[in-house]
C-alpha positions in Angstrom: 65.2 18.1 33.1 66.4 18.0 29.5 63.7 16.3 27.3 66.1 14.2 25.6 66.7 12.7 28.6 64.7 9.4 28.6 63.8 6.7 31.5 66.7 3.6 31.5 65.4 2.0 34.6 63.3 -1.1 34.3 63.7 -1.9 30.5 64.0 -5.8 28.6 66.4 -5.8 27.7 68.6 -3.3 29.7 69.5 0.3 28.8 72.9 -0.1 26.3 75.8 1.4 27.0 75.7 3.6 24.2 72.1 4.9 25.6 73.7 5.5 28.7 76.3 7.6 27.1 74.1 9.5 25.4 71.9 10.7 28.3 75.3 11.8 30.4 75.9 13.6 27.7 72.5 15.5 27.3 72.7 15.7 31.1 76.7 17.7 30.6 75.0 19.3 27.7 72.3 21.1 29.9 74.1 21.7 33.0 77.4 23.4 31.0 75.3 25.4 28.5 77.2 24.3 25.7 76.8 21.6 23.3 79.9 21.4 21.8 82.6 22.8 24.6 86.0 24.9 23.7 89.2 23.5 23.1 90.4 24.8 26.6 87.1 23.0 28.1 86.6 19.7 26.2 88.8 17.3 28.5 86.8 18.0 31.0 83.4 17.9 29.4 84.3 14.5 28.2 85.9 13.3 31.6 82.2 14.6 33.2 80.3 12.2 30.4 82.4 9.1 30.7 82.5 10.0 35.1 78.5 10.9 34.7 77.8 7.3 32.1 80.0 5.5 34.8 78.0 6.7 37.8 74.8 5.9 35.7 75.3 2.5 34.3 76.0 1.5 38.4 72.9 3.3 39.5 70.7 1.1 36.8 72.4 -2.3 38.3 72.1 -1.4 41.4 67.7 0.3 41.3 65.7 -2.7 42.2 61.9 -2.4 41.2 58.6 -4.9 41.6 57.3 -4.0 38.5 57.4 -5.7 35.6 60.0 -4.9 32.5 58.7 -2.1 30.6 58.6 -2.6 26.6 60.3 0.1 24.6 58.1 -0.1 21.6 55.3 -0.3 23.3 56.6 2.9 25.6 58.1 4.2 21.9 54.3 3.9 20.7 52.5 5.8 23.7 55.2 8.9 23.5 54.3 9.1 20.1 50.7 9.1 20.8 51.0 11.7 23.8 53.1 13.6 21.1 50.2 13.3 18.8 47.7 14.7 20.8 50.0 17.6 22.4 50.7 19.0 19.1 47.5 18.0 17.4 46.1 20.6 14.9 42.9 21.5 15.3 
């Protein structure tokens, strides 16, 4: 899975469109090997974004969860710590 490729389920408020859009396209990123596709291959690398954005944005209205909404500063703040203490210098 592409790091850059964050959790949408279960936020307040709900997962933007353009967030969405940007994680179909990290997902078409990975899977094509390209981040920036030919002339002769960019239709179809943006049809696969819009079709893949599509696809997600009914998956997140559709995902029904117990749990309570998650924060994003607060999850924001505990990547950052995790981050932190990966990559800590010793």
């Amino acid at each position: 899975m592409c790091r850059n490729i964050h959790t949408l389920h279960n936020f307040e408020p709900a997962a933007t469109d353009d967030e969405v859009e940007a994680a179909a396209l990290q997902y078409v990123r990975k899977i094509s090997g390209s981040t920036k596709p030919s002339q002769a291959n960019a239709e179809a690398f943006d049809r696969a974004v819009a079709e893949i954005a599509h696809i997600t944005r009914h998956l997140l209205e559709d995902l029904v969860t117990t749990a309570p909404p998650k924060d994003r500063e607060a999850e924001a703040r505990k990547a950052k710590e995790r981050s932190a203490k990966r990559f800590a210098t010793v």
